[in-house]
DRENZA-899343 format. One record per atom (N, C-alpha, C): residue in one letter; x, y, z. Coordinates in steps of 0.1 Angstrom, whole numbers, padded with zeros to 4 digits, always signed. Example, Ala and Ser with C-alpha at 12.3 -4.5 7.8 and 13.67 -1.06 7.14 Angstrom:
// residues 2
A+0132-0057+0078;A+0123-0045+0078;A+0132-0033+0078;S+0128-0022+0071;S+0137-0011+0071;S+0129+0000+0079;
// end
This chain:
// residues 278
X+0008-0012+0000;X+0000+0000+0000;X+0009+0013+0000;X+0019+0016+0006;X+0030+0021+0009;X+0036+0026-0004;X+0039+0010-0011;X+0042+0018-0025;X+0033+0022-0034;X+0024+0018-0035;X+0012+0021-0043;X+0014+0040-0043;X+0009+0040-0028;X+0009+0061-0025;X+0021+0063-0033;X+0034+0060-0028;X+0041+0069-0033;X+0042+0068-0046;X+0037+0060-0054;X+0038+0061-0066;X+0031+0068-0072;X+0017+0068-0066;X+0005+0080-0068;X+0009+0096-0065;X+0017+0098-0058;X+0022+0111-0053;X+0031+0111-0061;X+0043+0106-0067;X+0054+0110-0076;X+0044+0111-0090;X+0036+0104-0093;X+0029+0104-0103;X+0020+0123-0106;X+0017+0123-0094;X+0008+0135-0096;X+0019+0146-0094;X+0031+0151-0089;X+0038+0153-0090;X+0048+0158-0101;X+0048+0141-0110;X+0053+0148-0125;X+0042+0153-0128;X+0031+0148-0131;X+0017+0158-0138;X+0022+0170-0133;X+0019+0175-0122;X+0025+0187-0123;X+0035+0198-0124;X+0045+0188-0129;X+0054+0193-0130;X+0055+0197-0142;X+0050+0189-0153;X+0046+0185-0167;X+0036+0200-0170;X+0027+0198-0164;X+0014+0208-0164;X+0020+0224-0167;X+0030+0225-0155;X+0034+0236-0149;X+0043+0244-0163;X+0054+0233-0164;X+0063+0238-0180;X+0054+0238-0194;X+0045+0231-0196;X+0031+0237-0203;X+0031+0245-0204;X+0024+0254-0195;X+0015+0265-0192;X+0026+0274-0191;X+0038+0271-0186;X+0052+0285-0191;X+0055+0286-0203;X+0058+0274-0210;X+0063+0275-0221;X+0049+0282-0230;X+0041+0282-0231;X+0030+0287-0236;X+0025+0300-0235;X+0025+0307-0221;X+0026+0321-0223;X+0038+0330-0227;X+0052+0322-0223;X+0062+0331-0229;X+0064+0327-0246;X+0056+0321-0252;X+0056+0320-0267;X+0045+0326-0274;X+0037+0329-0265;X+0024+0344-0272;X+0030+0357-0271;X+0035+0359-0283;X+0035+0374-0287;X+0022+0386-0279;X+0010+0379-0275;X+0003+0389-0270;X+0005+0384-0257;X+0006+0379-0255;X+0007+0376-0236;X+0024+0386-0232;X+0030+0383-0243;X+0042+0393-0242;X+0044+0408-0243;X+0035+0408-0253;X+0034+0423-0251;X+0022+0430-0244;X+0015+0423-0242;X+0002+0433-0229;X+0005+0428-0216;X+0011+0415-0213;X+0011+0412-0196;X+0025+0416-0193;X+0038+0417-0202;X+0047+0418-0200;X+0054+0430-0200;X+0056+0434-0212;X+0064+0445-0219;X+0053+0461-0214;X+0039+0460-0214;X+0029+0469-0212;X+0036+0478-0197;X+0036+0469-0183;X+0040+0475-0173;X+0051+0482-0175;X+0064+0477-0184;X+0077+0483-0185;X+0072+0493-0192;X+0068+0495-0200;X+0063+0506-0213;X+0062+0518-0205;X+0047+0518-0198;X+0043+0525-0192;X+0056+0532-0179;X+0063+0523-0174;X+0073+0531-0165;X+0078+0537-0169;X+0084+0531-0181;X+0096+0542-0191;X+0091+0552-0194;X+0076+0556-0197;X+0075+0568-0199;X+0071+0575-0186;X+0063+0570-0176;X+0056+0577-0160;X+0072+0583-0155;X+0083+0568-0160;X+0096+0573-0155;X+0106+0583-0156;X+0104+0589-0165;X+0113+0596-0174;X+0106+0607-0175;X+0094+0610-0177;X+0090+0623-0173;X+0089+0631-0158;X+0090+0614-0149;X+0092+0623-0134;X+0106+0623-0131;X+0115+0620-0140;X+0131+0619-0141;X+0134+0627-0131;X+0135+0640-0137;X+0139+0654-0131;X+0136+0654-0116;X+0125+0653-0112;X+0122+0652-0097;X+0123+0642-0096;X+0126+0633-0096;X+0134+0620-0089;X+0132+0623-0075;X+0141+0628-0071;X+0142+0632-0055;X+0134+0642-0049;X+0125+0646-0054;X+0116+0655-0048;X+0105+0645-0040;X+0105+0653-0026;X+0097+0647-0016;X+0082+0648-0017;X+0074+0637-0019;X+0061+0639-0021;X+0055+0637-0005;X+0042+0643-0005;X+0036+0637+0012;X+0032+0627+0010;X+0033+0616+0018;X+0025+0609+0024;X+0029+0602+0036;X+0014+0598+0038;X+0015+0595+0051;X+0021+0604+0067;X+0030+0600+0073;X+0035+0610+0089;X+0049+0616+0079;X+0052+0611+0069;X+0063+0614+0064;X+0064+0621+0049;X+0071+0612+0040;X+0071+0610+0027;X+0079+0605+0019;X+0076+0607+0007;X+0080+0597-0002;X+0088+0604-0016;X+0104+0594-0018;X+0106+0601-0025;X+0102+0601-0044;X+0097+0610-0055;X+0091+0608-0065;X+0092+0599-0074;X+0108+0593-0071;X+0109+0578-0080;X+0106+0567-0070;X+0109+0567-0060;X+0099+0552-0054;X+0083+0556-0056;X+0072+0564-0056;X+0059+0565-0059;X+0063+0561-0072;X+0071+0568-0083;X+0064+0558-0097;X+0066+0543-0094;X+0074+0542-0089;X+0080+0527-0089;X+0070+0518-0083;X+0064+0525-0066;X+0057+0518-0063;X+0040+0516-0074;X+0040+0527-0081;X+0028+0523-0091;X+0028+0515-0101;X+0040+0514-0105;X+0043+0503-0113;X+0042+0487-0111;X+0045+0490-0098;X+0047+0477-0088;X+0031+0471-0088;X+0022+0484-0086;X+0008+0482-0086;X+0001+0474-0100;X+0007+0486-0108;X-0002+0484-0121;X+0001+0465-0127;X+0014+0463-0122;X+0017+0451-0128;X+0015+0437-0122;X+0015+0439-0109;X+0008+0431-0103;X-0005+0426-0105;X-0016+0444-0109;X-0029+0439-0114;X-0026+0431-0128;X-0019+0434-0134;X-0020+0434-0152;X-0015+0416-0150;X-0003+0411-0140;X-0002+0395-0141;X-0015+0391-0137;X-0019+0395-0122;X-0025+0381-0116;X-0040+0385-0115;X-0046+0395-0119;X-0062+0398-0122;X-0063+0399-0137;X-0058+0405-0145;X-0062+0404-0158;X-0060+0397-0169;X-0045+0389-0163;X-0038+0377-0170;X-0046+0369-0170;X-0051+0363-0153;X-0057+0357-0149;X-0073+0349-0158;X-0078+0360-0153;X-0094+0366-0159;X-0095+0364-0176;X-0083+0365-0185;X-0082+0365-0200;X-0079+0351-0202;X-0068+0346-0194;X-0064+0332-0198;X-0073+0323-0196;X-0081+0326-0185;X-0090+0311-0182;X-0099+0312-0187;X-0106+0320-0195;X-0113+0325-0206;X-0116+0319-0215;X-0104+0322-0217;X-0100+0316-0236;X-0099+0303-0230;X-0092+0301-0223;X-0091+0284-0223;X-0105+0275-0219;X-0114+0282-0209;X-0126+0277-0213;X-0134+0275-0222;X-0130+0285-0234;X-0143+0284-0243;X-0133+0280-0256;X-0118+0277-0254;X-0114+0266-0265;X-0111+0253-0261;X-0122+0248-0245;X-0125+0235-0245;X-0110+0227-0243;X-0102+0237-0234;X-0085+0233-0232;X-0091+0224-0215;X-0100+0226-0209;X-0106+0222-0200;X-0111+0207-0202;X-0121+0209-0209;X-0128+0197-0209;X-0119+0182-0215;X-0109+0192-0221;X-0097+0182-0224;X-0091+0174-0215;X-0088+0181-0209;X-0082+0179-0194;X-0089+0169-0184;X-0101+0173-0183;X-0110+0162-0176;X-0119+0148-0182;X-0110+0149-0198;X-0114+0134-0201;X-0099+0129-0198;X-0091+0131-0191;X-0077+0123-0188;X-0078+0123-0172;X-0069+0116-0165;X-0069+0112-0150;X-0063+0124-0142;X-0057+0132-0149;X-0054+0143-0145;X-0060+0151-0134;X-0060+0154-0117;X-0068+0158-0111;X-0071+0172-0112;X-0081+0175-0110;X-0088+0198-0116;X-0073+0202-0105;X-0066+0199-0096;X-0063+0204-0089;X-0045+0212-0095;X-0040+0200-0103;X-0033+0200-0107;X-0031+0211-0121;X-0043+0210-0125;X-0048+0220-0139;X-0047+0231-0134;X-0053+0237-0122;X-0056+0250-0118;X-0043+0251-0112;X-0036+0243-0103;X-0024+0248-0098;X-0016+0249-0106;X-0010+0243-0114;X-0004+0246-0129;X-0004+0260-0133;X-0015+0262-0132;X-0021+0276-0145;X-0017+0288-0129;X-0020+0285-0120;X-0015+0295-0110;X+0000+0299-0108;X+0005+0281-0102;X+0022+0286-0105;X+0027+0293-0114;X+0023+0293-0129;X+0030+0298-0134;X+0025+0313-0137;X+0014+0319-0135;X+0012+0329-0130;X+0022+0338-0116;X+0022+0331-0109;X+0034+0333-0099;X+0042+0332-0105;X+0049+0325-0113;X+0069+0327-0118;X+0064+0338-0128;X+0057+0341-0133;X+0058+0354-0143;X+0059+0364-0140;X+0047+0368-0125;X+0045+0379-0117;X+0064+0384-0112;X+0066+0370-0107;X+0083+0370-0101;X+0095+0380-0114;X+0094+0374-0123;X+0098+0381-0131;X+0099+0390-0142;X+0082+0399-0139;X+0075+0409-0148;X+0084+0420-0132;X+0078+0415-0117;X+0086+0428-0112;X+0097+0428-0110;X+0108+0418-0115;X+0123+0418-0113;X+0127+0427-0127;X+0117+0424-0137;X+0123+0437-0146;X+0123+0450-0142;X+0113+0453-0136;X+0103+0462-0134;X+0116+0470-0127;X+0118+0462-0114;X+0127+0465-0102;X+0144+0471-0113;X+0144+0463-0117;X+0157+0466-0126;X+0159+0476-0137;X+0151+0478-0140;X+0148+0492-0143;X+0145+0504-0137;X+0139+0501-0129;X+0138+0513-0109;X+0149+0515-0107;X+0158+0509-0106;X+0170+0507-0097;X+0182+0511-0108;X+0189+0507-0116;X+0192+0511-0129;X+0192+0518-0135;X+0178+0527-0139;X+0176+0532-0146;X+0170+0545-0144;X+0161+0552-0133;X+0152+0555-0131;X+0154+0562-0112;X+0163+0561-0109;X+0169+0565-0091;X+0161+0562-0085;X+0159+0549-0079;X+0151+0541-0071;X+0161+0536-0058;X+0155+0542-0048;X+0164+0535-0036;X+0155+0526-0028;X+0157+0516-0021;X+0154+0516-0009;X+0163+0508+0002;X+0159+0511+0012;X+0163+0501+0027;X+0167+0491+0024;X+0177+0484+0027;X+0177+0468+0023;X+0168+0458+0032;X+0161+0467+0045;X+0152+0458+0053;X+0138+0463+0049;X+0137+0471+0041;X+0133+0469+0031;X+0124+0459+0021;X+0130+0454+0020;X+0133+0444+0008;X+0123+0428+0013;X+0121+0426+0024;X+0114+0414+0024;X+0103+0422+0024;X+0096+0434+0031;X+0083+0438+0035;X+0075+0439+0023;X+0083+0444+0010;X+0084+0448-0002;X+0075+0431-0011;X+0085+0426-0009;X+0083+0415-0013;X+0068+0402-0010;X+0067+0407+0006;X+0052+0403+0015;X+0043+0409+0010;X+0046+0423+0005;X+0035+0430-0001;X+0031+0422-0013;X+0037+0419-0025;X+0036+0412-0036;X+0029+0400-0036;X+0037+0394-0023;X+0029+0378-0023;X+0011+0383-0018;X+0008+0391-0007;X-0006+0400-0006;X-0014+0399-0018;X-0005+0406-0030;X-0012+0410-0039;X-0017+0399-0047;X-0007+0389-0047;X-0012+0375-0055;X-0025+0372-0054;X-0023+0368-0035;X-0031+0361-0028;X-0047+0369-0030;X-0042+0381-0032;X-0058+0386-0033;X-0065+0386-0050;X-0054+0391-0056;X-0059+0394-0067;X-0064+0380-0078;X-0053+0371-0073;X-0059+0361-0083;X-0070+0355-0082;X-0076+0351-0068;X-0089+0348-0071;X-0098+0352-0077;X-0093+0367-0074;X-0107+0378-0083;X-0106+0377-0096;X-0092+0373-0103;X-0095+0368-0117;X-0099+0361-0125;X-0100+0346-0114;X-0103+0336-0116;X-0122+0338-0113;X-0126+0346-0105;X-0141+0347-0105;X-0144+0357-0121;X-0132+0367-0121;X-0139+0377-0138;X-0137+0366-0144;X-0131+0355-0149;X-0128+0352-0162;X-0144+0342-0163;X-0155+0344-0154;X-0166+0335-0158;X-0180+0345-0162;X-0174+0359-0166;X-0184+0370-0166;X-0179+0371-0184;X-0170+0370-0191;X-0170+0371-0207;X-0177+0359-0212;X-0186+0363-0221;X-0192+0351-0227;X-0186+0342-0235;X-0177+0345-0243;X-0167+0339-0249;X-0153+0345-0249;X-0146+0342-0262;X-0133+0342-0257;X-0131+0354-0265;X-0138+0361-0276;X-0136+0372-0284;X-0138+0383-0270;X-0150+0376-0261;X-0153+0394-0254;X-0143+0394-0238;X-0133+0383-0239;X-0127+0381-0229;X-0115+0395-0222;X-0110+0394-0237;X-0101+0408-0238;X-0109+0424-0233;X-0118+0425-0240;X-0124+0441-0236;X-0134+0445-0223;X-0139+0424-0222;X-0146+0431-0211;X-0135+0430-0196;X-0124+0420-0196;X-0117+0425-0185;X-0108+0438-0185;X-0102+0437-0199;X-0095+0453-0199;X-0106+0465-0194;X-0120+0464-0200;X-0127+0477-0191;X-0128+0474-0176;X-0125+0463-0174;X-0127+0463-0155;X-0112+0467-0152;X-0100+0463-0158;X-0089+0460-0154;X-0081+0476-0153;X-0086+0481-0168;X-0077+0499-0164;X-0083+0511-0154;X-0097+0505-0153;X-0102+0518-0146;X-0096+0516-0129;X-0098+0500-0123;X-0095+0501-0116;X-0078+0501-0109;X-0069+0500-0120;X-0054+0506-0120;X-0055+0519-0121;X-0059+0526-0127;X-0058+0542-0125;X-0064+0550-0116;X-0073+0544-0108;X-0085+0549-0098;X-0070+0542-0082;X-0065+0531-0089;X-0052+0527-0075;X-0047+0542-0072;X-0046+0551-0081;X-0036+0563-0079;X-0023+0559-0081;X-0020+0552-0087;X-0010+0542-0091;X+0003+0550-0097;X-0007+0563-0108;X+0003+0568-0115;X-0003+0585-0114;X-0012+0584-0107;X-0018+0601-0107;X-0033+0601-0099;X-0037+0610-0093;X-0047+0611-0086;X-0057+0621-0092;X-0067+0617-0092;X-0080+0617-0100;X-0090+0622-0089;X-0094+0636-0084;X-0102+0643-0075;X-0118+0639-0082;X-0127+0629-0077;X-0140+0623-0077;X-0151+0629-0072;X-0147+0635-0062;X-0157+0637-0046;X-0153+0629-0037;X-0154+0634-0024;X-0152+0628-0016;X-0158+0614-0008;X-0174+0617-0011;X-0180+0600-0020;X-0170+0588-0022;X-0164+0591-0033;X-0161+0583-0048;X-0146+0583-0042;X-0144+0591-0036;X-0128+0588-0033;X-0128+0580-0022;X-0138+0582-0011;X-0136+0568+0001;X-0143+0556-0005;X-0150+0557-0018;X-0150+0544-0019;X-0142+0537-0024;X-0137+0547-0030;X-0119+0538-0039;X-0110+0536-0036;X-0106+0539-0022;X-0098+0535-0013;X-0102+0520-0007;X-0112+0513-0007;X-0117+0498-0007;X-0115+0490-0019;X-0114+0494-0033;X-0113+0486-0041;X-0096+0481-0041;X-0095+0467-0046;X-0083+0463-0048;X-0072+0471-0049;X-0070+0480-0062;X-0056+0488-0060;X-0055+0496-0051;X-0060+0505-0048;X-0059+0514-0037;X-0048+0507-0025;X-0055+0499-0019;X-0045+0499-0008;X-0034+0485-0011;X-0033+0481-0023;X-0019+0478-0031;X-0011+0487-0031;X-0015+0495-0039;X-0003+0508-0040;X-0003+0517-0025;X-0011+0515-0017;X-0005+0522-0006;X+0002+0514+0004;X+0004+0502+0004;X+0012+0493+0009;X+0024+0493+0002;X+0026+0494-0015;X+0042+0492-0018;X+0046+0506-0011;X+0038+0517-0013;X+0044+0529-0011;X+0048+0531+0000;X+0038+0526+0009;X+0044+0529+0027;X+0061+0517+0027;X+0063+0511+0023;X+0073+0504+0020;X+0087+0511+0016;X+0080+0518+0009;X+0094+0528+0004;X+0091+0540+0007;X+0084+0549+0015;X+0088+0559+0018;X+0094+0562+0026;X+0100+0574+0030;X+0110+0576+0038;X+0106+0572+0052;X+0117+0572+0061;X+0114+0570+0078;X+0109+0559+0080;X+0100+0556+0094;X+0097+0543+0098;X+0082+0537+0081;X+0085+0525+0086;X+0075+0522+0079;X+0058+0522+0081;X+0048+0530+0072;X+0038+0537+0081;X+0028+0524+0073;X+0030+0515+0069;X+0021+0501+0066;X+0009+0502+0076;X-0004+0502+0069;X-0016+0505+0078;X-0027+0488+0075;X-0024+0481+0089;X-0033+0472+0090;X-0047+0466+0083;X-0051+0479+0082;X-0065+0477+0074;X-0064+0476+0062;X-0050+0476+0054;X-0048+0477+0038;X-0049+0468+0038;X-0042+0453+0046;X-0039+0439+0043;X-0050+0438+0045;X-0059+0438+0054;X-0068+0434+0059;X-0081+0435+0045;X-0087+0445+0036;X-0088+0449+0027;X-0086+0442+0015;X-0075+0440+0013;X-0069+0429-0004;X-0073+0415+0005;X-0069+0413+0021;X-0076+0396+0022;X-0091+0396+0022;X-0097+0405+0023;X-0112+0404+0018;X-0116+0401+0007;X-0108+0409-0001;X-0115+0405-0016;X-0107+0390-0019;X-0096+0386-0017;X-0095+0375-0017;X-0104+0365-0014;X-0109+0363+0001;X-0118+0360+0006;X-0130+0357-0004;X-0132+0372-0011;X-0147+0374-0023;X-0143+0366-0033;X-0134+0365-0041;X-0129+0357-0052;X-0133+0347-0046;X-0125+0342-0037;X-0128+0321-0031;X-0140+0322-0036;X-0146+0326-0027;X-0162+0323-0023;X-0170+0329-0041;X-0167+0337-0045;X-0173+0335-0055;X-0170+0324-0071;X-0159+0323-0069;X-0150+0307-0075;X-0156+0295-0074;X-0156+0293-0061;X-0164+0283-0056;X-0180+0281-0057;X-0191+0293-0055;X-0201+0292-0061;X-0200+0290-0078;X-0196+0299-0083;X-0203+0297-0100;X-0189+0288-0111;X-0182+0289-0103;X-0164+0284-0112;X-0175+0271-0122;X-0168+0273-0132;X-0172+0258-0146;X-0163+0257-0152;X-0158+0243-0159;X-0146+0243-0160;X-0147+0243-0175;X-0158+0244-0180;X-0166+0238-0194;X-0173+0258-0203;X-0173+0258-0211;X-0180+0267-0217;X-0193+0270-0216;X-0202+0274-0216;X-0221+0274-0222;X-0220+0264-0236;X-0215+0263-0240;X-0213+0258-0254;X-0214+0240-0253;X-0206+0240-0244;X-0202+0222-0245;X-0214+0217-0241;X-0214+0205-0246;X-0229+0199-0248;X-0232+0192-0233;X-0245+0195-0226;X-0252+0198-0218;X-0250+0181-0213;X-0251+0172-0217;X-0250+0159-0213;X-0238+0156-0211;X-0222+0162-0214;X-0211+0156-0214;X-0211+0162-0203;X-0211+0178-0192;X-0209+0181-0180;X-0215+0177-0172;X-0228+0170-0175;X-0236+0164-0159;X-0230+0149-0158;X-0225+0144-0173;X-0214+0130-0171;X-0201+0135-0167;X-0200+0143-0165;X-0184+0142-0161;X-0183+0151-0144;X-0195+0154-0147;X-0201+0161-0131;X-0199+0150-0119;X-0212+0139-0124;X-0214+0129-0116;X-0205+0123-0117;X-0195+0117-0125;X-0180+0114-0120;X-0172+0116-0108;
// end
C-alpha cells in the first residue's frame, strides 16, 4: 500500500510538474501575452519614469512622512503590474481556455482539476516574479530608485498580498465574458479603470464620495502598501490595507467556488452532468 501512494504522489507530482512547464512554455511564446502582460508595465514606466526623471528626489507627502518621487512611480508600477499579471492575465487566460475546450480536455484524462488549476496558478506566480524583477531593474538602474535593504522582504510580503488577493478575483472575472472574443475588452474595461482609480500613476479628485470608496477597491490599498514600504522614515504600513486585499481575496474564493465551470455554455449539456457525476 505504501508503495502504491508513493507512486501515486510521484505520479501527480510529474503531472504537475509537466502541467506547470506547459503553461510557461506557452505564455512566454504568445506574442500577445508578451506584449500586454509583459512589456505593457515596463512601457508605461519608461515613460511615467522619465517624465518624473527630473524630480526623482523630490519629496512627495505621504503619510506621517514622505515619499521620494521615483519610489511612488515605482511603487505604481509595482501596482499596475501586479494587477496586469495576476487579475487580468488571470481573468483572459482562463477564458480563452474555457471556451477553447483546453478544460474539458483535461478532464477526459486522469489528470486531477487540482493539478490544472495549480499549474495555471504557479506559473502565473513565476511570471509575476519576473515581470517585477524587470520592473525593479529598471527602478533601480535606470530610473533613481532607492530603498532600505530591510526593506526588501516587506516589499516582497506585499507582492505575495497582492497575489493572494488578486488572483482569485480573476479567476471569479474570467466567468463573466461570454466567450473568448469578449474576454479581452470586457476584462480590460474592469482592469484599467481600476489601476488608475489605484492612484497608481496620478490622482484623479471624484468627490469625496467616490474617493472613500476607492480606497476599498483592490488597488488602492496595493499601492498604498508598496508605497508605505518605500517611503522615507519608519514604515507607516496601515493594518487595514492587508486586511482589505484579504477580503477581496476572501470574495474571489467564495465566488469561485459558487459559480467556477470548467466547461463553456457551449459544451454539450450531457457531457458536464457526465463528467459532473464522476
Amino acid at each position: 500500500m505504501t508503495g502504491v501512494t508513493r507512486t501515486t504522489r510521484h505520479s501527480f507530482a510529474r503531472s504537475f510538474a509537466l502541467h506547470t512547464k506547459a503553461e510557461f512554455v506557452d505564455f512566454w511564446m504568445s506574442t500577445i501575452s508578451l506584449a500586454f502582460i509583459v512589456l505593457m508595465p515596463v512601457m508605461f514606466y519608461v515613460v511615467f519614469g522619465v517624465a518624473f526623471l527630473s524630480a526623482a528626489d523630490a519629496l512627495r507627502p505621504f503619510g506621517t512622512s514622505g515619499i521620494r518621487q521615483a519610489n511612488l512611480s515605482y511603487a505604481g508600477v509595482l501596482t499596475f503590474a501586479s494587477m496586469s499579471v495576476t487579475f487580468a492575465n488571470v481573468a483572459i487566460g482562463l477564458a480563452i481556455r474555457r471556451e477553447h475546450g483546453l478544460f474539458r480536455r483535461f478532464r477526459t484524462t486522469p489528470v486531477p482539476p487540482w493539478v490544472v488549476m495549480g499549474a495555471f496558478l504557479v506559473n502565473i506566480l513565476l511570471t509575476l516574479v519576473i515581470v517585477l524583477t524587470v520592473v525593479s531593474l529598471v527602478g533601480f538602474l535606470g530610473l533613481r530608485v532607492s530603498i532600505d535593504p530591510d526593506g526588501i522582504a516587506p516589499l516582497l510580503v506585499v507582492a505575495g498580498i497582492g497575489f493572494v488577493a488578486l488572483a482569485p478575483l480573476g479567476v471569479a472575472l474570467s466567468l463573466v465574458p461570454p466567450n473568448a472574443d469578449a474576454a479581452v475588452p470586457i476584462v480590460n474595461g474592469i482592469f484599467f479603470p481600476l489601476a488608475f482609480l489605484s492612484g497608481a500613476f496620478f490622482t484623479v479628485p471624484l468627490g469625496e464620495v467616490f474617493d472613500t470608496i476607492k480606497q476599498f477597491l483592490p488597488g488602492a490599498p496595493l499601492f498604498q502598501m508598496f508605497a508605505a514600504v518605500l517611503a522615507e522614515g519608519d514604515l507607516v504600513w496601515e493594518p487595514e490595507q492587508a486586511l482589505i486585499l484579504l477580503g477581496w481575496a476572501v470574495v474571489g474564493v467564495v465566488l469561485t467556488a459558487v459559480f467556477f465551470r470548467w466547461a463553456s455554455e457551449r459544451e454539450p449539456r450531457g457531457f458536464s452532468r457526465r463528467k459532473s457525476s464522476e
